[in-house]
DOMARDREN-304617 format. One record per atom (N, C-alpha, C): residue number from 1; chain; atom name; x, y negated, z. Coordinates in Angstrom, 1 decimal, decimal comma, padded with zeros to 4 digits. Atoms other than C-alpha are relative to their C-alpha. Layout:
<vofis>
   nr  kette  atom      c1      c2      c3
  NUM      A    CA       X       Y       Z
...
</vofis>
This chain:
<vofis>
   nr  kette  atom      c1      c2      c3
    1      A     N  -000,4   000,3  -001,3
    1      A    CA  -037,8   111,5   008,5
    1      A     C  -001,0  -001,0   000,6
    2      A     N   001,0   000,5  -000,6
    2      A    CA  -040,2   109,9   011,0
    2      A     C   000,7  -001,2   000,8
    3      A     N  -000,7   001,5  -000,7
    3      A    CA  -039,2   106,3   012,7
    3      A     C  -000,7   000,7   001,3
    4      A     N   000,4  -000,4  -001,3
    4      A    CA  -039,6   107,0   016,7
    4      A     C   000,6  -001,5   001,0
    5      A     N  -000,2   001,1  -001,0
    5      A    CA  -040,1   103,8   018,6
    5      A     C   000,8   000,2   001,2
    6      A     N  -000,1   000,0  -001,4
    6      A    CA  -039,5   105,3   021,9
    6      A     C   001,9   000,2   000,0
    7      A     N  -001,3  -000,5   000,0
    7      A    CA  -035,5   106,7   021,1
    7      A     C   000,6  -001,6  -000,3
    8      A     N  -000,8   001,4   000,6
    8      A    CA  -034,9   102,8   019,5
    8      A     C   000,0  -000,6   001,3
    9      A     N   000,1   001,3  -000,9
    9      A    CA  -036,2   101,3   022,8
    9      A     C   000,8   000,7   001,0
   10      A     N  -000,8  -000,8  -001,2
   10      A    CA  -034,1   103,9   025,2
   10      A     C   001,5  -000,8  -000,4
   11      A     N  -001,3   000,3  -000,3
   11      A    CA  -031,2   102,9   023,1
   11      A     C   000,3  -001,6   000,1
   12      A     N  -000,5   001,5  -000,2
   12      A    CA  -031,4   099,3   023,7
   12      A     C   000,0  -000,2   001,3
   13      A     N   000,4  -000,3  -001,6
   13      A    CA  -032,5   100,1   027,2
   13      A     C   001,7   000,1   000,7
   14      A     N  -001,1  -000,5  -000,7
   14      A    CA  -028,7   101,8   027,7
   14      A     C   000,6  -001,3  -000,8
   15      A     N  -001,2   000,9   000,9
   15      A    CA  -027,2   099,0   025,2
   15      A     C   000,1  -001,2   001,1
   16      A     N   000,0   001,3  -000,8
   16      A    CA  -028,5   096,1   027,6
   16      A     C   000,5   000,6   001,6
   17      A     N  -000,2  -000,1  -001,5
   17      A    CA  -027,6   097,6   031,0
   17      A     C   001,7   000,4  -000,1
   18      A     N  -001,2  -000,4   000,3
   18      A    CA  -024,0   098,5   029,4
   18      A     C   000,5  -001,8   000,1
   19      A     N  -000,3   001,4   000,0
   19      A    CA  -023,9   094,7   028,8
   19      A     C  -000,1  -000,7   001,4
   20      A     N   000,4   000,6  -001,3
   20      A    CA  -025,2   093,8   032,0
   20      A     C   001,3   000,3   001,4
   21      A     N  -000,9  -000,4  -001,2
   21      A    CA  -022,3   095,7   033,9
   21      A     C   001,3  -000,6  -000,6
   22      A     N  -001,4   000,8   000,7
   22      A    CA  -019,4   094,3   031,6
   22      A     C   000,0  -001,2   000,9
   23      A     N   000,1   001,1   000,0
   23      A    CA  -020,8   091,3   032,0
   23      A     C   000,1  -000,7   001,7
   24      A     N   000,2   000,1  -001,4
   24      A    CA  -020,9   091,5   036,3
   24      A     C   001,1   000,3   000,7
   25      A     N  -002,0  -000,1   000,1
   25      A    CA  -017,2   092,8   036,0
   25      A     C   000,5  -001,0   000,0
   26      A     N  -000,4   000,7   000,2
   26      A    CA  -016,5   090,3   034,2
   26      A     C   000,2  -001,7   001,0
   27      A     N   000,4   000,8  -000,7
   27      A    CA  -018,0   087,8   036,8
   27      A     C   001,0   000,2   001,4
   28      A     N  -001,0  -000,7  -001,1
   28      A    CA  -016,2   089,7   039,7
   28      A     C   001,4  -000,4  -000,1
   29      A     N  -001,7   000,2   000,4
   29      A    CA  -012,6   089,7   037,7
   29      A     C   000,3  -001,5   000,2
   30      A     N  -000,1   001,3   000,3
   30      A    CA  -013,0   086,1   037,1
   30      A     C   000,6  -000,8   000,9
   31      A     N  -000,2   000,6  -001,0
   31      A    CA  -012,5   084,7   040,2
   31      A     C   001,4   000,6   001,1
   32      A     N  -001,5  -000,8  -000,9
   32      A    CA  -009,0   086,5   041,3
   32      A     C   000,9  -000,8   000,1
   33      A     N  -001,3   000,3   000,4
   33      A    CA  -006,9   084,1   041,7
   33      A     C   000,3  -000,1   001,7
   34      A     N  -000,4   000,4  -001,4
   34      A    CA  -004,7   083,5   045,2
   34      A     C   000,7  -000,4   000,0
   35      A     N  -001,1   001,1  -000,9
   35      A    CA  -002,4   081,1   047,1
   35      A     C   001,3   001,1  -000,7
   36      A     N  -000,7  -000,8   000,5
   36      A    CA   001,0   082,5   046,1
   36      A     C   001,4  -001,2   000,5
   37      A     N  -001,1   000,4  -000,8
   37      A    CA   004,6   081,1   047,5
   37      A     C   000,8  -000,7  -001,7
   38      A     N  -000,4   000,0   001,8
   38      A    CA   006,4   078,9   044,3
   38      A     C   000,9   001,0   000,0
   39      A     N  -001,2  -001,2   000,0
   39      A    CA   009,5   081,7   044,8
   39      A     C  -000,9   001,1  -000,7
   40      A     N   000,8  -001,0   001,0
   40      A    CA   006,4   083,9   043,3
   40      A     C   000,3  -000,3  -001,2
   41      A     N   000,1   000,4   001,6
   41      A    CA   006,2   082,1   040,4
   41      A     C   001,6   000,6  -000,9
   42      A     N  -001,0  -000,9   000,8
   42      A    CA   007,7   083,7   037,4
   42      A     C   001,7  -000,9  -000,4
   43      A     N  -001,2   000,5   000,0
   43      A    CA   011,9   082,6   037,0
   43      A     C  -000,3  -001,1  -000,6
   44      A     N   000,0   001,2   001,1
   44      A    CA   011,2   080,4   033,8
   44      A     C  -000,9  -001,4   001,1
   45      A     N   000,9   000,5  -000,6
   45      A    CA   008,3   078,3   036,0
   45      A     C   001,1  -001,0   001,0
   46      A     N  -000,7   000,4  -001,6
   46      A    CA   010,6   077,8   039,3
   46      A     C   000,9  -000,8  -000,8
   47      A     N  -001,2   001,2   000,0
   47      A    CA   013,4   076,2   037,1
   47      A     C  -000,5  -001,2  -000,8
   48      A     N   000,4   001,1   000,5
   48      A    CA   011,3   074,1   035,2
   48      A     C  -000,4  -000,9   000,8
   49      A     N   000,4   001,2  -000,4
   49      A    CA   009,7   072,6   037,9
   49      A     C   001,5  -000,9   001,0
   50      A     N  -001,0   000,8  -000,1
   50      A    CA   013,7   071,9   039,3
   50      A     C   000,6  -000,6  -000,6
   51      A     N  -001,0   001,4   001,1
   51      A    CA   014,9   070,1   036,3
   51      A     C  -000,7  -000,9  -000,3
   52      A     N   000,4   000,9   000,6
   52      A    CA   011,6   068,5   035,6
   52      A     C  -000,7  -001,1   001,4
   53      A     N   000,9   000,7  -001,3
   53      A    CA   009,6   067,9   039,3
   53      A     C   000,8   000,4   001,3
   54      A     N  -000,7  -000,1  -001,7
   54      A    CA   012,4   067,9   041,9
   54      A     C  -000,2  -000,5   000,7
   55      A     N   000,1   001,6  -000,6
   55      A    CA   011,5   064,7   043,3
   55      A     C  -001,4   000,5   000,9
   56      A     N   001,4   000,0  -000,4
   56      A    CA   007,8   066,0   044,1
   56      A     C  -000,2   001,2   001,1
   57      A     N   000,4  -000,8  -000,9
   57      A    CA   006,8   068,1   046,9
   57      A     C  -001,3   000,8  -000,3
   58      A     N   000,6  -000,9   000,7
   58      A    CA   005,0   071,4   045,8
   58      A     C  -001,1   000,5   001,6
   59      A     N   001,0   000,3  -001,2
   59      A    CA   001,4   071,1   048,3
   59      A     C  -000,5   001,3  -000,4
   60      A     N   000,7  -001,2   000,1
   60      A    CA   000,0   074,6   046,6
   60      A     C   000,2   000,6  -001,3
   61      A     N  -000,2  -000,6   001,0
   61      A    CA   000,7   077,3   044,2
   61      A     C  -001,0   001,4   000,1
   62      A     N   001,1  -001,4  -000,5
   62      A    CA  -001,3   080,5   043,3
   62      A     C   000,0   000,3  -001,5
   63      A     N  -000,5  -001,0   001,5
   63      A    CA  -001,6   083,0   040,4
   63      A     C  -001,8   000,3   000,0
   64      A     N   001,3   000,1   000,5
   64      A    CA  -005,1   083,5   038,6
   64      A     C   000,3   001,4  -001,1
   65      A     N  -000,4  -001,2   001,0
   65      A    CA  -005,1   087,1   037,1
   65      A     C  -001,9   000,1  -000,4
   66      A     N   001,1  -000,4   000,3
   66      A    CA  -008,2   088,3   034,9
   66      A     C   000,3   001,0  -001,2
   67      A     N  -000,2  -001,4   000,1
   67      A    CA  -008,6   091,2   032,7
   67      A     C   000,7  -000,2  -001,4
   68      A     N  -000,8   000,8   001,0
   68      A    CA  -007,0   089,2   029,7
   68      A     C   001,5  -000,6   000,2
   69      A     N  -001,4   001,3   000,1
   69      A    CA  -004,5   086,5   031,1
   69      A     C   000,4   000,0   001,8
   70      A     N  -000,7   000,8  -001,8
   70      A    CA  -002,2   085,4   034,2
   70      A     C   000,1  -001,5  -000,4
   71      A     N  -000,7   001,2   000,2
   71      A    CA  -001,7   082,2   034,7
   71      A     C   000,1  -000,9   001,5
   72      A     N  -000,8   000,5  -001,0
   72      A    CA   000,3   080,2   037,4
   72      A     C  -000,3  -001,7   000,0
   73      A     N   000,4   001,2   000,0
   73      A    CA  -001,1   076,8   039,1
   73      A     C   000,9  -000,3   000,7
   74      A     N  -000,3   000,2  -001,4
   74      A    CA   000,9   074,5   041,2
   74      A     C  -000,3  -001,5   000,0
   75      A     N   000,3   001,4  -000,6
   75      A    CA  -000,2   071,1   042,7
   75      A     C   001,1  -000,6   000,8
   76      A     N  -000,9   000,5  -000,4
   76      A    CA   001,9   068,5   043,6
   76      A     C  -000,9  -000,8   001,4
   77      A     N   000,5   000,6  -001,4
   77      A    CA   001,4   066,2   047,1
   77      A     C  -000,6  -001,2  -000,9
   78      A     N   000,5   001,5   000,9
   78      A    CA   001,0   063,1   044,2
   78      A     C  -001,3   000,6  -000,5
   79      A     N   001,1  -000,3   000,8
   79      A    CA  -001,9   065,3   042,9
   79      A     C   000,0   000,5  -001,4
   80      A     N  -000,3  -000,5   001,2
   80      A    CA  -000,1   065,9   039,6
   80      A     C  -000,1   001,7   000,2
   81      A     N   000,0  -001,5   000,4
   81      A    CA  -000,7   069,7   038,2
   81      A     C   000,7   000,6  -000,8
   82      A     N  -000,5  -000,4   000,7
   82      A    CA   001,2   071,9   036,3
   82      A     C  -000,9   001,8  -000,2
   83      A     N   000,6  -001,1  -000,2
   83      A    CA  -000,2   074,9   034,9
   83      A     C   001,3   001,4  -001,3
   84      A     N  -000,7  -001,2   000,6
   84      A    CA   002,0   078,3   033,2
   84      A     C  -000,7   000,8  -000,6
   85      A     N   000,4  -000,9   000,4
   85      A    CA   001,7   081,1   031,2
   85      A     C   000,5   001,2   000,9
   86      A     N  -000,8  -001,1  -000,9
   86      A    CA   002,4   084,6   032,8
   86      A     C   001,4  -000,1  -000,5
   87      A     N  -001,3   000,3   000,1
   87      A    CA   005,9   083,9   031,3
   87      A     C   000,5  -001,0   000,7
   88      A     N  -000,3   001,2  -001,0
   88      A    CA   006,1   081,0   033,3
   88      A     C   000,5  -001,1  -000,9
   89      A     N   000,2   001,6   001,2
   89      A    CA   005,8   078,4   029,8
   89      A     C  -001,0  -000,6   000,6
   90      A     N   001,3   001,5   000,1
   90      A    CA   004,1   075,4   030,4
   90      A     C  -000,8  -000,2  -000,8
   91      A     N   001,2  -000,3   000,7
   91      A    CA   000,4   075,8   029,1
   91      A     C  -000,6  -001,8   000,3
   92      A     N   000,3   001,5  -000,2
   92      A    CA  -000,3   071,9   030,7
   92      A     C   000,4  -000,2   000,9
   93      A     N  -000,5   000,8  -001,5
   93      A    CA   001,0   069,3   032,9
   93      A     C  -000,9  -001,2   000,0
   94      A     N   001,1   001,3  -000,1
   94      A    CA  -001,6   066,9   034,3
   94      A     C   000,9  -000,9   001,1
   95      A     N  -000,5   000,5  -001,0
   95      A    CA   000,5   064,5   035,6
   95      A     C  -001,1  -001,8  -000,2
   96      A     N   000,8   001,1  -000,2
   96      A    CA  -002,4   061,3   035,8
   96      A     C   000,8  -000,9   001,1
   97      A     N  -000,4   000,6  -001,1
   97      A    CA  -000,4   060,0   038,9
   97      A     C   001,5  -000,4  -000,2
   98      A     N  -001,4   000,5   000,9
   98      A    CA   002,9   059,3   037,0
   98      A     C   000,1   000,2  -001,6
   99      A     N   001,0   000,7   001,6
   99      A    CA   003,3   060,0   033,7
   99      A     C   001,4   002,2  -000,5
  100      A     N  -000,6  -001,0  -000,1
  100      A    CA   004,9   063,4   031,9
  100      A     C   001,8  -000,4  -000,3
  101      A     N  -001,2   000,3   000,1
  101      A    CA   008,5   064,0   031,9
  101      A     C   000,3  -000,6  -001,8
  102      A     N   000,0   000,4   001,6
  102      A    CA   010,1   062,2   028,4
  102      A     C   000,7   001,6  -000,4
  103      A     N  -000,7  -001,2   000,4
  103      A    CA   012,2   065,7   028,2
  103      A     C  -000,6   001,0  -000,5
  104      A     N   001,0  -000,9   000,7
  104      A    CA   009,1   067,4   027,8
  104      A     C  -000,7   000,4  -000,9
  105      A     N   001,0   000,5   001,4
  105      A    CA   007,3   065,9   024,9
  105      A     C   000,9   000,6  -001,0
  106      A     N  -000,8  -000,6   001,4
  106      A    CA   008,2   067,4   021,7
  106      A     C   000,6  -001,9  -000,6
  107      A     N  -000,3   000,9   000,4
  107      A    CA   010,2   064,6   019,9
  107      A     C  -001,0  -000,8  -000,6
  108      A     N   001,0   000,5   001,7
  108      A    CA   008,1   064,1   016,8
  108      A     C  -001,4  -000,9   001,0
  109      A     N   001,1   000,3  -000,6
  109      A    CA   005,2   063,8   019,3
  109      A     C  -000,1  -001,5   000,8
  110      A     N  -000,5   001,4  -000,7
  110      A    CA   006,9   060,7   021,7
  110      A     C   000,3  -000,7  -001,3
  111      A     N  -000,6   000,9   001,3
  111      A    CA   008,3   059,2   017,8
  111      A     C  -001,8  -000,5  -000,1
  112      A     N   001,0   000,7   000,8
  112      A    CA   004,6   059,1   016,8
  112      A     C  -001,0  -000,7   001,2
  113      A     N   000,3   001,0  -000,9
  113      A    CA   003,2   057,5   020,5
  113      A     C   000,4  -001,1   000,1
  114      A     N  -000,7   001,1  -000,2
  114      A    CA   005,9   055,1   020,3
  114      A     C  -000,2  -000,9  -000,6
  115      A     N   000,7   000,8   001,5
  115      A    CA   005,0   053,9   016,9
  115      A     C  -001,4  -000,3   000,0
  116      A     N   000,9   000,6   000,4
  116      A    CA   001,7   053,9   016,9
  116      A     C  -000,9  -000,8   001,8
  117      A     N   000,7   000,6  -001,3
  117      A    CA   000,7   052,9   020,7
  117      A     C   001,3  -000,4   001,1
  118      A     N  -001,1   000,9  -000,8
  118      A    CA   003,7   050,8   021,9
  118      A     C   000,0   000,0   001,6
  119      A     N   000,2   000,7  -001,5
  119      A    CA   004,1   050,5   025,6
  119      A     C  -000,9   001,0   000,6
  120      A     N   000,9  -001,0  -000,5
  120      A    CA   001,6   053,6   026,3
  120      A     C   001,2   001,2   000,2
  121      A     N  -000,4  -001,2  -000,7
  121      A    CA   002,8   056,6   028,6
  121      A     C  -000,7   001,3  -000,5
  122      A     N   000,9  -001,1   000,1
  122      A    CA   002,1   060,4   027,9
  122      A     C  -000,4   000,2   001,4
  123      A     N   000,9   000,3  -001,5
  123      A    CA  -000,3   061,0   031,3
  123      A     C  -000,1   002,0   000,3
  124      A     N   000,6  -001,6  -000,2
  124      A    CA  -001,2   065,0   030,4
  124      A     C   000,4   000,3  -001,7
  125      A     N  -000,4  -000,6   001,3
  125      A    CA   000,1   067,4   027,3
  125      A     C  -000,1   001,4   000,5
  126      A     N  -000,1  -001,3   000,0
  126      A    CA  -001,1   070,6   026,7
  126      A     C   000,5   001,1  -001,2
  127      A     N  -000,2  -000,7   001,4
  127      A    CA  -000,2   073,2   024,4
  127      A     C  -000,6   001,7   000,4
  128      A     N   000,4  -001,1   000,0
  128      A    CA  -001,7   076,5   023,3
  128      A     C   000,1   000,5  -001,5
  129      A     N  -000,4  -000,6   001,1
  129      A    CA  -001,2   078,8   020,1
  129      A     C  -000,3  -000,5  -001,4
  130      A     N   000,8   001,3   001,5
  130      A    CA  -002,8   075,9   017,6
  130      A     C   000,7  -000,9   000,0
  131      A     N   000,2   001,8  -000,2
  131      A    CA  -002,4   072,8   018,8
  131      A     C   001,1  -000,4   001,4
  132      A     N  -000,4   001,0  -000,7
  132      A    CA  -000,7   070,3   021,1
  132      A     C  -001,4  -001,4   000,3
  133      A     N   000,7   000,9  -000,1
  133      A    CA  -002,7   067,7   022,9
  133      A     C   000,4  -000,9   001,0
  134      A     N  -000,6   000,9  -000,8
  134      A    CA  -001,6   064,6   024,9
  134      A     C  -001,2  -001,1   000,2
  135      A     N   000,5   001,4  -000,8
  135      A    CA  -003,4   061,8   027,0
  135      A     C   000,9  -000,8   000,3
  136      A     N  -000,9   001,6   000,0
  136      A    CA  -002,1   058,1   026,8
  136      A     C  -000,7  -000,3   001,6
  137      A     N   000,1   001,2  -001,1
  137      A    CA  -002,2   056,0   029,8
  137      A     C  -000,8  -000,8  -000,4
  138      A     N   000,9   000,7   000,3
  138      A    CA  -004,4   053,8   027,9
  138      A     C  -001,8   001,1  -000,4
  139      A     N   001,5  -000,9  -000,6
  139      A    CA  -007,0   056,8   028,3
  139      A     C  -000,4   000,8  -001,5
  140      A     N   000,2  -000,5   001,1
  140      A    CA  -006,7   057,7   024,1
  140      A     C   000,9   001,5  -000,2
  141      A     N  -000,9  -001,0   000,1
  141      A    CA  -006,1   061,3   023,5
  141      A     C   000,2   000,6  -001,6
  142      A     N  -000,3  -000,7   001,4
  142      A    CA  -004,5   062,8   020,2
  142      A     C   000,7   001,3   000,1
  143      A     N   000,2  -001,7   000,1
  143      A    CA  -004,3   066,4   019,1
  143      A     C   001,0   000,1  -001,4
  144      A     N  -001,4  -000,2   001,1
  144      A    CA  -001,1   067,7   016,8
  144      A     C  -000,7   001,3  -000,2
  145      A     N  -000,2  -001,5   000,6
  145      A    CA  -000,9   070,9   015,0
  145      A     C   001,3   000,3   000,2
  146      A     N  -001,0  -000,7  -000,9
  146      A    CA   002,0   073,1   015,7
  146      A     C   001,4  -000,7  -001,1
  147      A     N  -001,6   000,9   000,7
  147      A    CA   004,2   071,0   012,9
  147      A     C  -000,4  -001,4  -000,1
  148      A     N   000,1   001,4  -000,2
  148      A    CA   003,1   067,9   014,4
  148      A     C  -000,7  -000,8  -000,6
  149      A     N   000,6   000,7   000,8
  149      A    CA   000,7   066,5   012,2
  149      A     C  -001,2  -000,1   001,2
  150      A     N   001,6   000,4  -000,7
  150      A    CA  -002,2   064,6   013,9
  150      A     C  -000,6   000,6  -000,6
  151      A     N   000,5  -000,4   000,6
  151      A    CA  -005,2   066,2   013,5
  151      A     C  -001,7  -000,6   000,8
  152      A     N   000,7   000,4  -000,7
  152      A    CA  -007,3   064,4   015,9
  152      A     C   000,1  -001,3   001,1
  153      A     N  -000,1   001,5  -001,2
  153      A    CA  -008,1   060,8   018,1
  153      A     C  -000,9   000,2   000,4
  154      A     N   001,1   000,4  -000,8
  154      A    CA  -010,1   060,3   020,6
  154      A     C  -000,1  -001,4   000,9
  155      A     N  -000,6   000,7  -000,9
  155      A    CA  -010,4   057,4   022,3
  155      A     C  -001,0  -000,4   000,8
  156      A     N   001,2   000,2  -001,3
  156      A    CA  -012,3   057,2   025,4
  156      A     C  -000,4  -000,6   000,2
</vofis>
């Protein structure tokens, strides 16, 4: 069998322009998100932010679809953020402008701020299918695993 340059470089030819249009999609998809009424937002979302952010006045909400994930933003008038999953779970709350709810925090997680950084507020706590991560008020952030074990400090 005879090696033929020209058929290798055709199929890289179609391999890179196959990539090129994914990859222009993908650029396109990316940027879908719009303004959205919080009554949109999915049931779980709407009552979390009435048990946890009644007090706050909801200044913009909007849904961010792409070809993977939904996910649901809404801004408060204080500037605090809340961000959802398409189920309307809390993926992060940036609340920098107060501090997060105590109801929020997993226990274990407020036991071990309390102890080891006295007198410091949680500021922002995220969670995603690994990890947990929280910002102190004093600007140090630590990172849990999903059975609460530190597994990371940072301190800014």
């Amino acid at each position: 069998m005879m090696y033929n340059p020209i058929k290798k470089e055709t199929v890289m030819k179609k391999l890179f322009l196959v990539l090129v249009c994914v990859f222009t999609m993908q650029m396109v998809m990316a940027d879908n998100d719009k303004p959205i009424k919080v009554e949109q937002l999915p049931q779980t979302a709407q009552t979390f932010i009435k048990q946890h952010f009644s007090d706050l006045k909801v200044v913009f909400a909007k849904v961010d679809k792409d070809w993977f994930d939904t996910t649901y933003d809404v801004v408060f008038a204080n500037g605090d953020k809340l961000e959802f999953n398409k189920n309307g779970e809390w993926k992060e709350l940036n609340c920098k402008n107060s501090m997060v709810p105590l109801k929020v925090i997993p226990t274990q997680i407020q036991k071990f701020v309390n102890d080891t950084y006295p007198g410091e507020k949680v500021t922002v706590i995220e969670k995603d299918r690994y990890e947990y991560e929280v910002r102190l008020t004093n600007r140090v952030e630590i990172k849990f695993d999903l059975k609460f074990n530190v597994i990371d400090v940072d301190h800014d």
